[in-house]
VEXVEXMAR-445494 format. One line per 10 residues: number of its first residue (from 1); their letters; for each residue y, x, z of C-alpha. Coordinates in steps of 0.05 Angstrom, whole numbers, plus 5000, padded with zeros to 4 digits. Layout:
N
NUM = a = Y/X/Z; ...
# end
This chain:
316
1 = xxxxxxxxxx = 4398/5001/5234; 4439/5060/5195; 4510/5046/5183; 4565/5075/5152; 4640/5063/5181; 4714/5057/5143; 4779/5079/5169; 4838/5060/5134; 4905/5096/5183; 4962/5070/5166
11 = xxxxxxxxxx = 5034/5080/5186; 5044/5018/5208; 4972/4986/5229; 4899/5022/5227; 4839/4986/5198; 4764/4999/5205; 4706/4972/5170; 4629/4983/5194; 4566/4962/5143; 4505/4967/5136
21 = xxxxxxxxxx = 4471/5015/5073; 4462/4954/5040; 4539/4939/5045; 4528/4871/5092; 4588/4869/5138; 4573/4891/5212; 4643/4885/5247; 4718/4896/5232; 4777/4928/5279; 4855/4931/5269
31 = xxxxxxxxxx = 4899/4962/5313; 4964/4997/5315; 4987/5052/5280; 4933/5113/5263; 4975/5165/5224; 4983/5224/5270; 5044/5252/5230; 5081/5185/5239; 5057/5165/5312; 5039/5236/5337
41 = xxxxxxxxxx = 4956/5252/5356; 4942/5220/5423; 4984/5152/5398; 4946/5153/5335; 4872/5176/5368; 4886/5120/5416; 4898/5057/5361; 4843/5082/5314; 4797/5087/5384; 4817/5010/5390
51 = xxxxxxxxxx = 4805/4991/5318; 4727/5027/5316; 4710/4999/5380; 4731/4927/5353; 4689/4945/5291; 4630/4973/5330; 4629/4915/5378; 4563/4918/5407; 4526/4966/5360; 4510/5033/5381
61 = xxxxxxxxxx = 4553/5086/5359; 4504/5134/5344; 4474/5097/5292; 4536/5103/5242; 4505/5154/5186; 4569/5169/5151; 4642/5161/5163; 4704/5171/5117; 4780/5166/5141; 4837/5144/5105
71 = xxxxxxxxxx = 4901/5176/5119; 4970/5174/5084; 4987/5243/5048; 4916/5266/5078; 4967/5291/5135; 4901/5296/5185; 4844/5342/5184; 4780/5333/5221; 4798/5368/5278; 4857/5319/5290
81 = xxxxxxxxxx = 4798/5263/5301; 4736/5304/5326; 4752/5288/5403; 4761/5212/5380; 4692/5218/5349; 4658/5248/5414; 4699/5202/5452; 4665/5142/5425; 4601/5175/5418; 4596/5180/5342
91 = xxxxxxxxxx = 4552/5233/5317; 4582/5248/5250; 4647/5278/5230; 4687/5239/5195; 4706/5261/5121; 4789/5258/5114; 4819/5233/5052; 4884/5210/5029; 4907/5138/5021; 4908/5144/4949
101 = xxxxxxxxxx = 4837/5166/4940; 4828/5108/4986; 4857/5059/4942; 4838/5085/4877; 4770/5069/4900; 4789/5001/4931; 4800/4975/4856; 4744/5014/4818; 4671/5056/4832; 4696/5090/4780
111 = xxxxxxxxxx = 4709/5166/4791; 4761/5172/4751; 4825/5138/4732; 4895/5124/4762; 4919/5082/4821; 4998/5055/4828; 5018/5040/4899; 5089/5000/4908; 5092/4978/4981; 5142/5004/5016
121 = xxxxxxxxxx = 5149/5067/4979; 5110/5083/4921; 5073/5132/4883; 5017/5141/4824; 4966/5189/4821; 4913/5205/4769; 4842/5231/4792; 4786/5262/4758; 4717/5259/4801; 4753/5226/4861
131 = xxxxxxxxxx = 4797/5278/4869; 4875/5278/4857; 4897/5321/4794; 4968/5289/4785; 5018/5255/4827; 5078/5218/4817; 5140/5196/4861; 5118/5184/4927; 5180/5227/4946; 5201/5174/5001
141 = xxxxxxxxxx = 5258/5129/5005; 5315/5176/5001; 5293/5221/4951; 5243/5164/4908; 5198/5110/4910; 5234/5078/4853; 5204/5012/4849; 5184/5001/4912; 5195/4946/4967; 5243/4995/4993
151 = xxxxxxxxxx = 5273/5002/4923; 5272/4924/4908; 5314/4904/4979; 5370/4958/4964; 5380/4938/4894; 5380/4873/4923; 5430/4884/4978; 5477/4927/4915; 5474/4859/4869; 5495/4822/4923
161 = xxxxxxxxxx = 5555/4861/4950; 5578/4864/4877; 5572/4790/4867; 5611/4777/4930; 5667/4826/4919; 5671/4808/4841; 5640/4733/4838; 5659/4676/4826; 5616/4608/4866; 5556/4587/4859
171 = xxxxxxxxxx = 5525/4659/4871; 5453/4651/4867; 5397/4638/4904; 5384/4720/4915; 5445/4729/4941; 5446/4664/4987; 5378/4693/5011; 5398/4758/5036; 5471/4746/5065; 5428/4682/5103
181 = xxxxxxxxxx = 5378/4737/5129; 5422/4794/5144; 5479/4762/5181; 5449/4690/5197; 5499/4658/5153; 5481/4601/5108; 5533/4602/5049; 5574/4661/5018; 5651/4662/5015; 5667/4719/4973
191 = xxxxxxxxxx = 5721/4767/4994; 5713/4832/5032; 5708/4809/5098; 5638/4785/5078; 5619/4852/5040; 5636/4899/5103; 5603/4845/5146; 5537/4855/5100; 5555/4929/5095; 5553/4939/5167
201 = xxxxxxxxxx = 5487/4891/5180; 5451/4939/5136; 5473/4999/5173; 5449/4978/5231; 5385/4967/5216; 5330/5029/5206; 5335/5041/5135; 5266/5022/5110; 5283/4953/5142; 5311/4946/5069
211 = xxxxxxxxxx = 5237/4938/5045; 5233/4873/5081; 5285/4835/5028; 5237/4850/4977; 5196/4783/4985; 5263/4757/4975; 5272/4776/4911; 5199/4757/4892; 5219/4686/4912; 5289/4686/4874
221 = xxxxxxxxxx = 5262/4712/4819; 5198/4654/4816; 5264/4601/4826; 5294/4627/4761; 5346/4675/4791; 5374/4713/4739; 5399/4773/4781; 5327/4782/4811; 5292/4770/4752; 5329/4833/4723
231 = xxxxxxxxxx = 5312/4871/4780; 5233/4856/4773; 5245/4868/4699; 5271/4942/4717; 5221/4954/4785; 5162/4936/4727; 5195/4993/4684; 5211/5041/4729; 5132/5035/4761; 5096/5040/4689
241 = xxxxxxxxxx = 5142/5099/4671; 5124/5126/4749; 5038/5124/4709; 5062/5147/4643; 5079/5220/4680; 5011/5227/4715; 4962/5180/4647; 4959/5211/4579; 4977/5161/4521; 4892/5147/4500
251 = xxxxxxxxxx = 4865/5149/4564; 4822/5091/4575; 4808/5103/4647; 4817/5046/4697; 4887/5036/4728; 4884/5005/4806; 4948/4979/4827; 4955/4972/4903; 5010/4965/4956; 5046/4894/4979
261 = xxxxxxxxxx = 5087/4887/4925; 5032/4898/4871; 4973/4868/4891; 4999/4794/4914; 5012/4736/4866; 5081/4759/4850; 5121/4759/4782; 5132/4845/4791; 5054/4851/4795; 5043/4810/4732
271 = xxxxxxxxxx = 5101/4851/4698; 5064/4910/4719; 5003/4892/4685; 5021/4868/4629; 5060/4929/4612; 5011/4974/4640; 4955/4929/4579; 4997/4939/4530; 5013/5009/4535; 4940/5033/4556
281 = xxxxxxxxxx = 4879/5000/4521; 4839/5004/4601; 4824/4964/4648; 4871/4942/4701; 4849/4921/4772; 4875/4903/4830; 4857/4936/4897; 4815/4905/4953; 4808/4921/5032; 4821/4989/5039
291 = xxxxxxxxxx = 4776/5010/5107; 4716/4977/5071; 4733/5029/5009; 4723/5080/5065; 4656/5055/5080; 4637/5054/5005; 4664/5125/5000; 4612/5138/5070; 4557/5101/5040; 4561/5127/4966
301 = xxxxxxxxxx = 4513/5197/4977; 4468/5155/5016; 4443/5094/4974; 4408/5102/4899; 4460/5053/4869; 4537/5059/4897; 4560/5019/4831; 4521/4961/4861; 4538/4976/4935; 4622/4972/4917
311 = xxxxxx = 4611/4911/4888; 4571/4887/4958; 4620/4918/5000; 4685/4900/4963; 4660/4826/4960; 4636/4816/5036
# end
């Protein structure tokens, strides 16, 4: 039986995804980490090991036709995964692509269009053939990602400092939320004690850590806050005008959106959309698994109808 095989490395976990030609699912790994500029090459070699062997289970390695490998930035080149390969007794290399061609193709078998990712950072990119011709953001927390998760927790954290130096009681359910999940503290005095208390909490965490407070304005915002309502209301604007630098006004190309804070249920993902509709008369869709986009992207040269196969593959 010829199979093809998905890897989607993240910086955070790795995923891979093994099917057959005809797309029918044949096993599925996660592991740790699998970007080797974020967890160096033996730490990443060994969690993307873990996650094939999961996916392979029983199967014999040899039998995988085609491979493709997802990896943020496309920061790896096949050399950086050719010992894996022999290692685990694959006899293909795999083809090395960037996370964004990965998720582009997660939402569409089109070959061209534009993908917006807002998960912890956040970037948009325009391709042409399945291959990147514009990017956008993506500059990393310090210098970008306006819009983000990363984005949404520190605008979060600045609302809240100002509504507990300037405030006056009750204060919100935002900012009740993140003073209750940064220092433990159910209620919010206002004075500065409180603020340098906050202040410091922050500090001591790694700064991305911010990125987890986002969910908490997701929720705030669904209970009718009116502080994190704005800041979805801005996030939505900032992402759209993030597209508009990378999509020309008529293009009618599909948009993808991807990343956590896009692709759940969420009000920032509907505010997305619906600006994204009315400023672009194309399609908008949301991604799907990104490893089994990988094993699309494998399988696509091999079958007589990839349209068909994404839809098979997507779906399993």
């Amino acid at each position: 039986m010829d199979l093809v095989l998905g890897i989607d490395a993240g910086g955070t976990s790795s995923r891979c995804a093994v099917r057959t030609l005809h797309g029918d699912p044949v096993g599925y790994g996660r592991s740790g980490g699998g970007n080797p500029t974020a967890h160096g090459a033996a730490v990443a070699r060994s969690n993307l090991a873990s996650a094939v062997r999961q996916a392979l289970g029983a199967h014999d390695p040899a039998s995988v036709r085609a491979a493709v490998a997802g990896v943020a930035g496309s920061s790896a080149s096949p050399d950086d995964l050719t010992e894996l390969w022999a290692a685990l007794g694959l006899g293909v290399s795999p083809r090395v692509v960037g996370d964004v061609e990965i998720a582009f193709s997660a939402g569409t078998a089109a070959p061209s269009g534009t993908v917006l990712i807002s998960g912890t950072g956040a970037i948009a990119a325009h391709l042409a053939d399945r291959s990147v011709t514009a990017v956008s953001d993506g500059y990393g927390w310090l210098l970008g990602d306006t819009g983000s998760g990363f984005w949404l927790g520190r605008q979060a954290v600045g609302s809240v400092l100002d509504t507990l130096r300037h405030g006056a009681p009750p204060y919100g359910t935002l900012a009740e939320a993140v003073v209750e999940r940064l220092l433990g503290a159910v209620g919010t005095p206002p004075g500065p004690d409180r603020v340098n208390e906050v202040i410091r909490a922050v500090h001591a965490r790694a700064p991305l850590a911010l990125a987890e407070l986002a969910p908490l304005v997701t929720a705030a915002a669904e209970a009718g806050d009116t502080t994190a309502t704005n800041l979805i209301t801005r996030a939505a604007v900032h992402l759209v005008d993030t597209v508009a630098k990378v999509r020309a006004p008529g293009d009618t190309g599909p948009i993808v959106l991807a990343g956590s804070v896009l692709t759940g249920n969420g009000p920032l993902g509907h505010a997305v959309r619906d600006r994204l509709t009315r400023r672009w008369n194309a399609p908008v869709t949301t991604a799907g698994d990104a490893a089994c986009a990988a094993a699309w992207l494998a399988a696509r040269d091999l079958v007589p109808d990839p349209d068909a196969l994404h839809a098979r593959i997507m779906r399993a």
